[in-house]
C-alpha positions as CSV (number, residue, x, y, z in Angstrom):
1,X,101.5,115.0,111.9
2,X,103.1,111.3,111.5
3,X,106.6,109.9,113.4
4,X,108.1,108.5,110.0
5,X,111.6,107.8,110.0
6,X,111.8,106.2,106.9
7,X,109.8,105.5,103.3
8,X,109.0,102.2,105.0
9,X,107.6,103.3,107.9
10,X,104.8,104.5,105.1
11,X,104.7,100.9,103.7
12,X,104.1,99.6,107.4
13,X,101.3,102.2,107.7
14,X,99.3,101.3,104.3
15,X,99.9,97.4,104.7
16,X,98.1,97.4,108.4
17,X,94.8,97.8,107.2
18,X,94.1,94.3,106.4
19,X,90.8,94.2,104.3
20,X,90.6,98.3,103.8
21,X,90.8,98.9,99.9
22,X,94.0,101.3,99.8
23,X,94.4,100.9,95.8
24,X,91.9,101.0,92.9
25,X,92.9,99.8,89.3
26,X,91.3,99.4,86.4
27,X,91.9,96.4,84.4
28,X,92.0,96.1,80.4
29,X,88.4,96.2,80.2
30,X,88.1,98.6,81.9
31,X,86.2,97.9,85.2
32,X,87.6,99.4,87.8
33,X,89.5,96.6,90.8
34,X,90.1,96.9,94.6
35,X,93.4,96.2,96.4
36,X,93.1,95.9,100.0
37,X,96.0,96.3,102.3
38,X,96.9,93.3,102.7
39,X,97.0,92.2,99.4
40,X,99.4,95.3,99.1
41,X,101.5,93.6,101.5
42,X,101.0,90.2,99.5
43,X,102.5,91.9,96.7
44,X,105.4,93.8,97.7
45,X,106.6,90.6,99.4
46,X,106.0,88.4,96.6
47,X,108.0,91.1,94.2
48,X,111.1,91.8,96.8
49,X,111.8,88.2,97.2
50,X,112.1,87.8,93.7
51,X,114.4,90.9,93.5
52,X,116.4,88.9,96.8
53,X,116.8,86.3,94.7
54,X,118.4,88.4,92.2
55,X,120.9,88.8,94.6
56,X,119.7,92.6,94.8
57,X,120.7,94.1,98.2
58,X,120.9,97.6,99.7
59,X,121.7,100.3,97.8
60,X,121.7,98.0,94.2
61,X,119.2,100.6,92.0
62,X,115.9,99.7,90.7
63,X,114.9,101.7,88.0
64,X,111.0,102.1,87.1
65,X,109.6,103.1,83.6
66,X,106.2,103.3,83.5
67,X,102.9,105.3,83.5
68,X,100.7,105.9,87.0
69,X,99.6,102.0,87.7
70,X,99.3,99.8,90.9
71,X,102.7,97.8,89.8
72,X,104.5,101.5,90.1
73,X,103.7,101.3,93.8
74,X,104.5,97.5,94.1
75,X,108.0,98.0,92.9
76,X,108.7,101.4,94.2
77,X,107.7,99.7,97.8
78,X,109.4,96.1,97.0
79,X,112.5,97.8,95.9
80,X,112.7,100.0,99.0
81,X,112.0,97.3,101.8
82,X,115.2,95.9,101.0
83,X,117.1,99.1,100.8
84,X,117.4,99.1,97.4
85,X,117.4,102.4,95.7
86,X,115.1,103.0,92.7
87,X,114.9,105.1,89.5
88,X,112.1,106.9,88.2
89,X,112.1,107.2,84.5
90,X,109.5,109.6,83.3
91,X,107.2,107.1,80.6
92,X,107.8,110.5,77.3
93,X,111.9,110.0,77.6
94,X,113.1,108.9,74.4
95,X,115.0,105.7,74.4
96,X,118.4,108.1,74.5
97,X,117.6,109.5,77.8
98,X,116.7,106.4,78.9
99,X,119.9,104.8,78.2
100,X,121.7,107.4,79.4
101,X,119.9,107.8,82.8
102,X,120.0,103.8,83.6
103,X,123.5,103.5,82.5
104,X,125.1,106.7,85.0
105,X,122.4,105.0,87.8
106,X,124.5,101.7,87.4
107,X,120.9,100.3,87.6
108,X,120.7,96.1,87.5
109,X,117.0,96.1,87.2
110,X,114.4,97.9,84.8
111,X,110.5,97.4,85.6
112,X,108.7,98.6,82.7
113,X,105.4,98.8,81.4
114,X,104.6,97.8,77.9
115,X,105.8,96.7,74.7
116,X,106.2,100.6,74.1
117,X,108.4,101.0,76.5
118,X,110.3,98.0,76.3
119,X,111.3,98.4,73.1
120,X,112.6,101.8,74.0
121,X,115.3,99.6,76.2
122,X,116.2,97.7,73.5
123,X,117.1,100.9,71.6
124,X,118.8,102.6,74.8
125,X,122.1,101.2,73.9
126,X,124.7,100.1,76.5
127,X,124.0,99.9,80.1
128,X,126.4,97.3,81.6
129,X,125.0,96.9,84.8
130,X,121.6,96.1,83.7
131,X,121.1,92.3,83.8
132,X,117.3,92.0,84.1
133,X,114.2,93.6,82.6
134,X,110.6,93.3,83.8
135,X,107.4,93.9,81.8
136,X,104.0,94.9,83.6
137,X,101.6,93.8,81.0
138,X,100.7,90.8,79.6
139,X,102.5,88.9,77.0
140,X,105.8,87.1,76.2
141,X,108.9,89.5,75.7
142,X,112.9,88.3,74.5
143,X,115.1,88.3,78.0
144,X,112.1,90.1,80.1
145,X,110.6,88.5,83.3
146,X,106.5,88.8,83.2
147,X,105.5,90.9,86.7
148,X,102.5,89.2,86.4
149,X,104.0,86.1,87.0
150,X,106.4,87.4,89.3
151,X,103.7,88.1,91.9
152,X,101.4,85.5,90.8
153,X,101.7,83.9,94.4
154,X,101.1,87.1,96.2
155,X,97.8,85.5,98.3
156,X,100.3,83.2,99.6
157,X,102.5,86.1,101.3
158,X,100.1,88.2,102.6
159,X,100.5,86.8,106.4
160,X,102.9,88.7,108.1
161,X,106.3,87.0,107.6
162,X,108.7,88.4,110.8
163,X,112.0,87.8,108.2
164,X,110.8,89.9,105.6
165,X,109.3,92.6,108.5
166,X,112.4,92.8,110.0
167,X,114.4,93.3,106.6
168,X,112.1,96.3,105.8
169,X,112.6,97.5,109.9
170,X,116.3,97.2,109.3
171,X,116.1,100.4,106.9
172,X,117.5,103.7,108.7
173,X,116.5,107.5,107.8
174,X,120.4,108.3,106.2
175,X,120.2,105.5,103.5
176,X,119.2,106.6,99.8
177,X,115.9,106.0,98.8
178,X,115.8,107.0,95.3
179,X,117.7,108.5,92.5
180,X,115.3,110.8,90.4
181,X,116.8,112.7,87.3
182,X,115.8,116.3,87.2
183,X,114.2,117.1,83.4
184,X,117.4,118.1,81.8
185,X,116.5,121.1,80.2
186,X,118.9,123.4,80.8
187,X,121.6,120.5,80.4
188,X,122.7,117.4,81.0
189,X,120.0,115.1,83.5
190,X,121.4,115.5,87.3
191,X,120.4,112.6,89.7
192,X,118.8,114.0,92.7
193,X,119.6,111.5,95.8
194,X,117.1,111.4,98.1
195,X,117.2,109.7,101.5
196,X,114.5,107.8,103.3
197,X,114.9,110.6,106.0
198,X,114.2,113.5,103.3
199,X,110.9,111.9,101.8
200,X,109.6,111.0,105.4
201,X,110.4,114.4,107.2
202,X,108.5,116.0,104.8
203,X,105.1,113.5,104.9
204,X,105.3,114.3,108.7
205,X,104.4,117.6,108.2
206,X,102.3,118.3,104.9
207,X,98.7,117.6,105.4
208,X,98.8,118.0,109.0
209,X,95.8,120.8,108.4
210,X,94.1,118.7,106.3
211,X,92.1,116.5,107.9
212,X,92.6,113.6,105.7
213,X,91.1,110.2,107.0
214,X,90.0,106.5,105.4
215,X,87.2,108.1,104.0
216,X,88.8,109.8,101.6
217,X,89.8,109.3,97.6
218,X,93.0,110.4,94.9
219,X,93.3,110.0,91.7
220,X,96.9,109.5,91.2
221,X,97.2,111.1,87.8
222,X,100.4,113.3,87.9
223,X,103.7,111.1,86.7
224,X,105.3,109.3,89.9
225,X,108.2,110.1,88.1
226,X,107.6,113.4,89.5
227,X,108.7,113.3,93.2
228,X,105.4,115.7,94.0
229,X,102.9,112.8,93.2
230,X,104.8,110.1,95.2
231,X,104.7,112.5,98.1
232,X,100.9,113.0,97.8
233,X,100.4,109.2,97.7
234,X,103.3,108.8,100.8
235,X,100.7,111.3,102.5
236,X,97.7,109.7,101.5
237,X,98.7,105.6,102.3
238,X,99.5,107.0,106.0
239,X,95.8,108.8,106.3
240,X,94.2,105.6,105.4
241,X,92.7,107.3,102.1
242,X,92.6,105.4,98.8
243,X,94.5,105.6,95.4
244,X,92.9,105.5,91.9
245,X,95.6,104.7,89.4
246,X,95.2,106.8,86.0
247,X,97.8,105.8,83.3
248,X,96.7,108.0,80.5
249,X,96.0,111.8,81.4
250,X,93.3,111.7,78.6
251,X,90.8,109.8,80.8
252,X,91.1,111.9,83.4
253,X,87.3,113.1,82.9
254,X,86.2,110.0,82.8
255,X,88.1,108.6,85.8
256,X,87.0,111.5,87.6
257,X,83.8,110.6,87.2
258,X,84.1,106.7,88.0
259,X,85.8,107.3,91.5
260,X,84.3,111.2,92.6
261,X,87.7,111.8,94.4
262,X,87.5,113.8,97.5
263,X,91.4,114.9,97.2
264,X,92.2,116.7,93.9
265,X,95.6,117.1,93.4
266,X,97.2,118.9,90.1
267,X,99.6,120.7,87.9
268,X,98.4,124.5,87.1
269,X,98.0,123.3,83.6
270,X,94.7,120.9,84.6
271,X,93.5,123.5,86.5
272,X,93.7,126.0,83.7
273,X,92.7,123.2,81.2
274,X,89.2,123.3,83.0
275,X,88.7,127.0,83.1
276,X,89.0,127.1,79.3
277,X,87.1,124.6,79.2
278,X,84.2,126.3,81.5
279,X,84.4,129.7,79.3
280,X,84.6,127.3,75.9
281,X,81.5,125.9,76.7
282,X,79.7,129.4,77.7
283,X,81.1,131.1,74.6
284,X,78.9,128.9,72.4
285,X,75.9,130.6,73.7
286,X,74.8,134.4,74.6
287,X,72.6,133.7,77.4
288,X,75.1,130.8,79.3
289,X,78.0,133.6,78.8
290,X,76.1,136.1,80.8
291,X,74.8,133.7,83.0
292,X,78.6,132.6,83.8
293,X,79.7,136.1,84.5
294,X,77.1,137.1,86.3
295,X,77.8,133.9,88.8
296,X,81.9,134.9,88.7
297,X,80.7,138.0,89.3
298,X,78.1,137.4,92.5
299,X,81.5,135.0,93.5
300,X,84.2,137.8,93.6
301,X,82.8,139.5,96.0
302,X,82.6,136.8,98.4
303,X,86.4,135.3,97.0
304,X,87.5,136.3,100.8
305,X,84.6,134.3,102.4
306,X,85.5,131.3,100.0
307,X,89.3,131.3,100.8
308,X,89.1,131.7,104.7
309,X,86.7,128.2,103.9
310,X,83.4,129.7,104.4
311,X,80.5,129.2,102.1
312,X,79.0,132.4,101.1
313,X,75.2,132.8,102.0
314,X,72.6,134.8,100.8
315,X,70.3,134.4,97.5
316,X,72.2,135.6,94.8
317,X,75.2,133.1,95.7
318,X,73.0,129.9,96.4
319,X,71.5,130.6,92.3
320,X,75.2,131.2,91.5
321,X,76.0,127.4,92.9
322,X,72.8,125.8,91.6
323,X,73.6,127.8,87.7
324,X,77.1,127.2,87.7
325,X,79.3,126.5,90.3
326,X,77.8,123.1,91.1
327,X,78.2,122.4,87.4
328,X,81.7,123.5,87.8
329,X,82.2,121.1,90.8
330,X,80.7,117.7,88.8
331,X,83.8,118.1,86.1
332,X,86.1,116.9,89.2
333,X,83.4,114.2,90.0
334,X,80.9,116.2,92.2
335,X,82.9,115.3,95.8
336,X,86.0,117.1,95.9
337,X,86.7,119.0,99.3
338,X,90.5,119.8,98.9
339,X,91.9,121.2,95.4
340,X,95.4,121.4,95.8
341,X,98.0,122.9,93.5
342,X,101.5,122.0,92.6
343,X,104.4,121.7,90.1
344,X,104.2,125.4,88.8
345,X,103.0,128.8,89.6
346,X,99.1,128.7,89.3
347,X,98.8,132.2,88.5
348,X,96.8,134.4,90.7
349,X,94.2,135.0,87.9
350,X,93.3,131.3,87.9
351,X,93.3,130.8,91.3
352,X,91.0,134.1,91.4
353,X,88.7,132.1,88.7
354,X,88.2,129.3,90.7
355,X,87.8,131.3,94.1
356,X,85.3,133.3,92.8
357,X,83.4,129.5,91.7
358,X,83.5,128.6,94.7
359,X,86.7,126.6,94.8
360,X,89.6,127.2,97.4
361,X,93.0,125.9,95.8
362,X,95.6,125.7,98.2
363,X,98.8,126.3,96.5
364,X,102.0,124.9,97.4
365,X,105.7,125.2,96.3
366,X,108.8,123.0,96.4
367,X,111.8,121.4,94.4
368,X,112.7,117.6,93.8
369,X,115.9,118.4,95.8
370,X,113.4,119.2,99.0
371,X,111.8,116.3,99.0
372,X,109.7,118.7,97.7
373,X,107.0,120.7,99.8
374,X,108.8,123.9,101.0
375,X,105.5,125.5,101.4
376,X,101.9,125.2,101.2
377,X,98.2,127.0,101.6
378,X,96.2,124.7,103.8
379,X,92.8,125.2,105.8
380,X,95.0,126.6,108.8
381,X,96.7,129.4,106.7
382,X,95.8,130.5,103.7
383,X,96.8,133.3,100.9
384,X,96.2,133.8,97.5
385,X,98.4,134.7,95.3
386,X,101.3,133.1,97.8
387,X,102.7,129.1,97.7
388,X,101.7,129.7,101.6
389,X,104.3,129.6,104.8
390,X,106.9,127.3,105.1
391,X,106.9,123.9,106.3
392,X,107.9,123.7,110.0
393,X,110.8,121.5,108.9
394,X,111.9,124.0,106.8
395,X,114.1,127.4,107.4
396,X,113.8,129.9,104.9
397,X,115.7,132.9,104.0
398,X,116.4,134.9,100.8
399,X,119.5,136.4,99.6
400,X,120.4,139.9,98.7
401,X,119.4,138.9,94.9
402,X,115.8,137.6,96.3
403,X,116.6,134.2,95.6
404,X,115.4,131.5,98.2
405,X,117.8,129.6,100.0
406,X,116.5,126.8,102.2
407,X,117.8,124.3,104.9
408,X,116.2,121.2,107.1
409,X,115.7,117.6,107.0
410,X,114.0,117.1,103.4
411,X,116.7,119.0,101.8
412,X,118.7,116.2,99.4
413,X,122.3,115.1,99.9
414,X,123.9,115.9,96.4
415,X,123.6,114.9,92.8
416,X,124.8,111.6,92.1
417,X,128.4,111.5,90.9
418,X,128.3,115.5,90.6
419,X,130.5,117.1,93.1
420,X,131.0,119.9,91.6
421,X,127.5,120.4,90.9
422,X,126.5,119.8,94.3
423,X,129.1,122.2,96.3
424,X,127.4,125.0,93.6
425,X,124.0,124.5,94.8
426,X,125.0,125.1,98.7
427,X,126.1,128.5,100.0
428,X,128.9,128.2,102.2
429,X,127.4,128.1,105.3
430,X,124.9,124.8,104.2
431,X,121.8,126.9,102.6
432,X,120.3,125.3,99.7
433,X,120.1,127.3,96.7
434,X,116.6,126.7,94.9
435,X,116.8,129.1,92.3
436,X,114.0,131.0,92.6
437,X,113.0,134.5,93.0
438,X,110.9,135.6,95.5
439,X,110.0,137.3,99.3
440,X,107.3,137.1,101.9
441,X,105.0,139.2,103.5
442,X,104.8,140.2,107.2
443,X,103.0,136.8,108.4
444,X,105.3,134.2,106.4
445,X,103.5,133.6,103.6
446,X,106.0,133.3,100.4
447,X,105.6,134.2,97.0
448,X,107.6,132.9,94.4
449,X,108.3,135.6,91.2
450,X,110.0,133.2,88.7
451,X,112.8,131.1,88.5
452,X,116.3,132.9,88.6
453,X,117.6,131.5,85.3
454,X,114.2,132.6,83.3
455,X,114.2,136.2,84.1
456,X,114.9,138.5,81.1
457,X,116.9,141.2,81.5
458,X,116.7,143.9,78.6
459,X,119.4,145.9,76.7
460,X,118.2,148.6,79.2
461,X,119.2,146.8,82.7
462,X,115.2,145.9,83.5
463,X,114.4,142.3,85.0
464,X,111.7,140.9,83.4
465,X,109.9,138.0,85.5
466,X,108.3,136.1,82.2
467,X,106.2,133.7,84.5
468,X,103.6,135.7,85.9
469,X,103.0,137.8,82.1
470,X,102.3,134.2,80.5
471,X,99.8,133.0,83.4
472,X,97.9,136.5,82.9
473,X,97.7,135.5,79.0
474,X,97.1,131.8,79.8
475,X,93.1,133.0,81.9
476,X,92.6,133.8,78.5
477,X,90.6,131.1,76.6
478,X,92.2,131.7,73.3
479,X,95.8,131.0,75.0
480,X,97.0,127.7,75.3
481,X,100.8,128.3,76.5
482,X,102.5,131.3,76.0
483,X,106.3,132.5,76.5
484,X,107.5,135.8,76.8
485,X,110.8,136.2,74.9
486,X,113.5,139.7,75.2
487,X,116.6,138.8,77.0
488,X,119.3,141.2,76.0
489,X,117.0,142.8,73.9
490,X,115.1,146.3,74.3
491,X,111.6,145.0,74.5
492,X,109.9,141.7,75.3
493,X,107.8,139.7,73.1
494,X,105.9,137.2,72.9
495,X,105.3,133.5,71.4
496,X,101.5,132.0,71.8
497,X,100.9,128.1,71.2
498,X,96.5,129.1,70.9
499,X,93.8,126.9,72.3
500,X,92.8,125.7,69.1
501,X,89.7,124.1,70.4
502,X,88.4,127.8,71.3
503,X,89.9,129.9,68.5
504,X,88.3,127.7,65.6
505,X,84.9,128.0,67.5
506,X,86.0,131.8,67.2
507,X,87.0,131.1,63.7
508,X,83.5,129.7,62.5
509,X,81.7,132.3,64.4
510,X,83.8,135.0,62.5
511,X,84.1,133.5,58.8
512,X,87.9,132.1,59.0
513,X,88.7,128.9,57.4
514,X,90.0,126.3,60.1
515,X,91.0,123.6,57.6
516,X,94.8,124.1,58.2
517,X,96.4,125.6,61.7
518,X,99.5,127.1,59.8
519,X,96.8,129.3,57.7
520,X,95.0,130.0,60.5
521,X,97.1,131.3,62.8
522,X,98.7,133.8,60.1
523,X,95.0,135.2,59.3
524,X,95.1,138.8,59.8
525,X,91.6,138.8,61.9
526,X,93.3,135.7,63.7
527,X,96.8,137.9,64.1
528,X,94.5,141.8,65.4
529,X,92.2,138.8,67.7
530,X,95.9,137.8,69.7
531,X,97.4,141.7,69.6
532,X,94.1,142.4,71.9
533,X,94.7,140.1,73.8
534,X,98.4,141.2,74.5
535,X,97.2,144.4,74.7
536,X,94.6,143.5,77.3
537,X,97.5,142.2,79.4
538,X,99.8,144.8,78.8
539,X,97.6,147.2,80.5
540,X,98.2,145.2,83.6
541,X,101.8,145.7,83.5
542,X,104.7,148.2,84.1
543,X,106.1,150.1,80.8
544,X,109.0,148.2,81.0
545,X,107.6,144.8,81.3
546,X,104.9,145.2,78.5
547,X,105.2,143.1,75.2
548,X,105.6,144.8,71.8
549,X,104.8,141.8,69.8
550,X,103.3,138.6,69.2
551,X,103.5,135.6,67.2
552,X,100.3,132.9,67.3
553,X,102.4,129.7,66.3
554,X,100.7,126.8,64.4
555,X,101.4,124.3,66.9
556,X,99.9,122.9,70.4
557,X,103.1,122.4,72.8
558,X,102.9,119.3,74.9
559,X,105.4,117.0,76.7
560,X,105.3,114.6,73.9
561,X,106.3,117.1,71.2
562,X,108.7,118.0,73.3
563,X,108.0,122.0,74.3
564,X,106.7,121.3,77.7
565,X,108.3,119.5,81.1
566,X,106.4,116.0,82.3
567,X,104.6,118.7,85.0
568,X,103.6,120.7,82.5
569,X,106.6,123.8,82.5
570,X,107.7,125.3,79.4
571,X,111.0,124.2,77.6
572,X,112.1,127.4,77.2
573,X,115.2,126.3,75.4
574,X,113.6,124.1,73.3
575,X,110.7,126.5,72.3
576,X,113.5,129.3,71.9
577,X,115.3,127.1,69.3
578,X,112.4,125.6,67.2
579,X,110.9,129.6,66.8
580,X,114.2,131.1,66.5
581,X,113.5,132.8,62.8
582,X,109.7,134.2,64.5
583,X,111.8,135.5,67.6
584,X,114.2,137.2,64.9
585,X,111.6,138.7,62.9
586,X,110.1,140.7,66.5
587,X,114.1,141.8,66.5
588,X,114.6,142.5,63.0
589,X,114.6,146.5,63.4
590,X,115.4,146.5,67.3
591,X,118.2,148.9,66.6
592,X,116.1,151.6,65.1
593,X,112.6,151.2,66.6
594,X,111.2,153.7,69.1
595,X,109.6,150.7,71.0
C-alpha cells in the first residue's frame, strides 16, 4: 500500500532510482533501448519547461494522440508537474472525433505521434484554442514542434533542480489531472475529470497483494488512452518494476518474447485470442488434440489447487506442464507470475481454460469514472467467475434493480461541461451510478452480469443478460466475436463475426472453398457447423435465454473497422445498424412462429 496524494507523487517515486532502468523502447530498428530513472527525470524536465515557456500553467489542457511509446509517459508526466491537465485521444479516432474532443477540451497543446496522426489534425477542423502541435517521430512537419528536439537537452536536466521540484510538490490531490473521453458509443463523447486525488487513492490500494518489486517486467500494450493501462503503469513506476512500450498490438508475440514479462496485464480479448490460438494449433493434428485435452483434462481437476496459487503435484500433472502447459506459458514469454484481467468480463469459461493450464487470472472490474479499479482477484482473495471484493477505498452497494452504485475517493468529479449529465449519474444521497448489473456472494466477492443498457428484454417481460451467452460462444475456436440480438422481440438471436483463421482450416479439412469469406460464411455445411455451435451453448442456458438463430457474418470486427471499443467491447449500436437487414430476416415471421 503507497501514501500517494497526488499523480506526482508517482513521478517522484519512478524518477528516484537514479541509474535503475524503469522504461524500455524500441527504436526504428528495432533494438530494444533502456531509460533509467533519471534520464526519465531528464526528460520530463526538459519537456515541461518547454510547455512553461508556452506560457502553459495549471489547469491549461494537454492533449496526447498517440500509440503506447516512452514520449506518452514524458508528456503525460511533463504536463502534470505543472498542473496542467492532459487529454488522452485514443490513436483509431477519426480526425472528426478528434476535432471534436480537442475543441470542447479547450486544449492549447496536441503531442502526437506520426505523420498519420498529424495529418488527422489538420483534417479536424476548428479548435481555437489550439496554438501548438508536437510530433514524436522524426521529420520536418508545417507549424509542428519536433519532441525530439524539444528534449534533445534532457542529459543536461537530469540533476535535481529544487525550482522545478517544488513546482511539481506544489500540486494538491483536488486539482484535475486529466480529461479522458469516454468511447461515445451510445452518444455524444463525455469528458470524464479525474483529479490527482482519484488516480492516486486508487494506486494506494491495488496491488497491495501483489508483491510487485524492481525485479519485475510490463509490457504496456493496452492504449493509455484507456485509464486502466495508465493505472497499471502508475502501480508499476511506484514498485520499482519496468515498462516495455508496445505501439502496435501485432507485435505483441514478438515483444513478449524479447522482454519475458513477469506482469501480464490484458483485455479478455488477448486472453481469448491465445486460447483459439492454443486449440487452432492442436486441431491440425489428431494426436496433439488428444494430447491437449487430456492435459485440460488432468488440469480441471486440480483448477481449485491452481486458483488458491498452489501447483498441483503428482505425475499425471508434471507430464501435463512438460506436454503442454509449459508450451502454453512460453507464448507470454516463459516468466509470467501474475496474469491479470481487465477492461471486459473474461468469461468464466476462459478463465476456467486457462485455470485448468495452469494459469491463475485474477480478474478485476472498474469504470473510467472510478479511477477505475472497483474490484479485483489478487493472491490474498480470490474467485472465479467474480471481478473479486472491493477495493478498501471503495463502498459498494446495489440497488433494488441490481445495479452497482459506488462511493469513495477514486470516484470522478463530473463530466466536463455536462451538468446535467453529471447530477444523472449520482443518486441523491452521492452514490455513483456505474451501470452495471450485478450482486455478491456471502464473503464480498462481486460479480458483474452485464451492463444495464445492454440487457434485452423480450416481447415476453424476460431480461436477457447478452454478455455472458457471447463469452460462452467466444471459448469456441470457430467464434471470433459474437452478439446476441432480441430486445423487444420474442426470442433472441444471434450475430457471429467467425475466427476465420480456424474455420478455413475447418473449411480445407471438410472440402469448402475459402477463396471468398462472403461465400464462405453462407455455405450450408459452414451455416449447420455455427447452428451446433449455438446449440452447444443453448444447452447451457434457461429456455428463455436460448438463441433461435444465427447469422455467420463475412466480416472480422475490430476497433479499426469500427465494430469494437479501443479495449476490445462490442459496438453494439454500430454492429446493430450495419446487420440491420440479417437481424430483420431472424424477425421476419416473429409474429407467427411457435419459437
Amino acid at each position: 500500500m503507497f501514501d500517494l496524494k497526488t499523480v506526482n507523487d508517482v513521478f517522484v517515486k519512478g524518477t528516484s532510482r537514479g541509474a535503475k532502468v524503469v522504461i524500455q523502447w524500441q527504436d526504428t530498428a528495432g533494438a530494444w533501448n533502456p531509460m533509467s530513472s533519471d534520464e526519465l527525470y531528464g526528460r520530463v524536465r526538459a519537456l515541461a519547461e518547454v510547455f512553461q515557456s508556452w506560457g502553459i500553467v495549471k489547469g491549461d489542457r494537454i492533449a496526447i494522440l498517440a500509440e503506447n511509446r516512452w514520449e506518452w509517459s514524458v508528456t503525460d508526466f511533463a504536463t502534470l508537474a505543472l498542473g496542467a491537465v492532459d487529454v488522452p485521444l485514443y490513436a483509431t479516432l477519426t480526425a472528426e472525433q478528434i476535432g471534436y474532443m480537442v475543441k470542447d477540451a479547450g486544449a492549447k497543446v496536441i503531442v502526437v505521434s506520426s505523420k498519420d496522426q498529424y495529418a488527422k489534425i489538420a483534417q479536424a477542423g476548428e479548435m481555437p484554442a489550439l496554438e501548438h502541435v508536437v510530433v514524436m517521430d522524426a521529420g520536418k512537419f508545417d507549424n509542428a514542434d519536433s519532441f525530439g528536439d524539444l528534449v534533445a537537452n534532457f542529459k543536461d536536466k537530469q540533476a535535481r533542480d529544487a525550482g522545478f521540484d517544488a513546482i511539481v510538490a506544489s500540486v494538491q490531490g483536488d486539482d484535475l489531472a486529466t480529461l479522458i473521453y469516454t468511447s461515445g458509443t451510445t452518444g455524444v463523447p463525455k469528458g470524464v475529470m479525474l483529479t490527482h486525488g482519484n488516480l492516486a487513492s486508487n494506486v494506494n490500494v491495488s496491488t497491495t497483494y501483489f508483491g510487485f518489486n524492481d525485479q519485475d517486467s510490463v509490457i504496456s500494450f493496452l492504449p493509455l488512452s484507456h485509464v486502466t493501462a495508465r493505472h497499471v503503469d502508475y502501480s508499476l513506476m511506484c514498485h520499482g518494476a519496468s515498462i516495455a512500450y508496445c505501439p502496435n498490438f501485432n507485435q505483441l508475440a514478438v515483444v513478449m518474447k524479447a522482454i519475458r514479462p513477469t506482469i501480464f496485464m490484458a483485455v479478455p480479448r488477448v486472453y481469448e485470442k491465445i486460447r483459439q490460438g492454443v486449440e487452432g494449433k492442436s486441431a491440425k493434428s489428431k494426436l496433439k488434440l488428444a494430447i491437449l485435452n487430456w492435459a485440460l483434462g488432468v488440469g480441471k481437476s486440480h483448477r481449485q489447487e491452481v486458483m488458491d496459487g498452489k501447483t498441483p503435484g503428482g505425475l499425471f500433472p508434471m507430464i501435463a506442464h512438460k506436454l503442454v502447459f509449459s508450451k502454453i506459458r512460453e507464448a507470454f514469454g516463459g516468466r509470467v507470475k501474475s496474469f491479470i484481467s481487465g477492461g471486459a468480463p473474461l468469461g468464466i469459461d476462459t478463465a476456467g481454460w486457462f485455470a485448468d493450464a495452469g494459469i491463475r487470472i485474477f480478474e478485476g472490474y472498474g469504470m473510467t469514472e472510478t479511477s477505475p479499479v472497483v474490484a479485483a482477484n489478487d493472491p490474498h482473495g480470490t474467485r472465479i467467475g467474480t471481478v473479486g471484493l472491493p477495493m478498501e477505498n471503495i463502498e459498494t452497494r446495489f440497488a433494488a434493480d441490481g445495479e452497482l452504485e459506488v462511493r469513495g475517493p477514486s470516484v470522478f468529479k463530473g463530466y466536463w461541461n455536462m451538468e446535467k449529465e453529471t447530477a444523472e449519474a449520482f443518486t441523491a444521497d452521492g452514490w455513483y451510478k456505474t451501470g452495471d448489473i450485478g450482486n455478491a456472494d456471502k464473503d464480498g466477492f462481486i460479480s458483474i452480469t452485464d451492463r444495464k443498457k445492454e440487457l434485452l428484454k423480450t416481447s415476453g417481460g424476460k431480461l436477457i443478460a447478452p454478455q455472458p451467452i457471447e463469452n460462452k460462444l467466444k471459448a469456441n475456436s470457430l467464434v471470433g466475436q459474437a452478439c446476441v440480438v432480441g430486445d423487444k422481440h420474442k426470442f433472441a438471436c444471434v450475430l457471429i463475426s467467425p475466427n476465420f483463421q480456424a474455420l478455413e482450416h475447418w473449411a480445407q479439412q471438410n472440402g469448402v472453398s475459402t477463396a471468398d469469406h462472403a461465400a464462405l460464411v453462407k455455405d450450408p455445411k459452414v451455416v449447420q457447423l455455427y447452428q451446433g455451435v449455438m446449440e452447444q451453448v443453448n444447452g447451457s442456458l434457461a429456455h428463455y435465454e436460448t438463441m433461435k438463430r444465427v447469422a455467420v457474418v463475412p466480416d472480422e470486427w475490430s476497433i479499426e473497422a469500427g465494430e469494437m471499443t479501443p479495449s476490445m467491447k462490442l459496438k453494439r449500436r454500430v454492429i446493430t445498424q450495419k446487420y440491420e437487414k440479417e437481424i430483420d430476416a431472424f424477425y421476419a415471421d416473429e409474429a407467427t412462429s411457435k419459437e
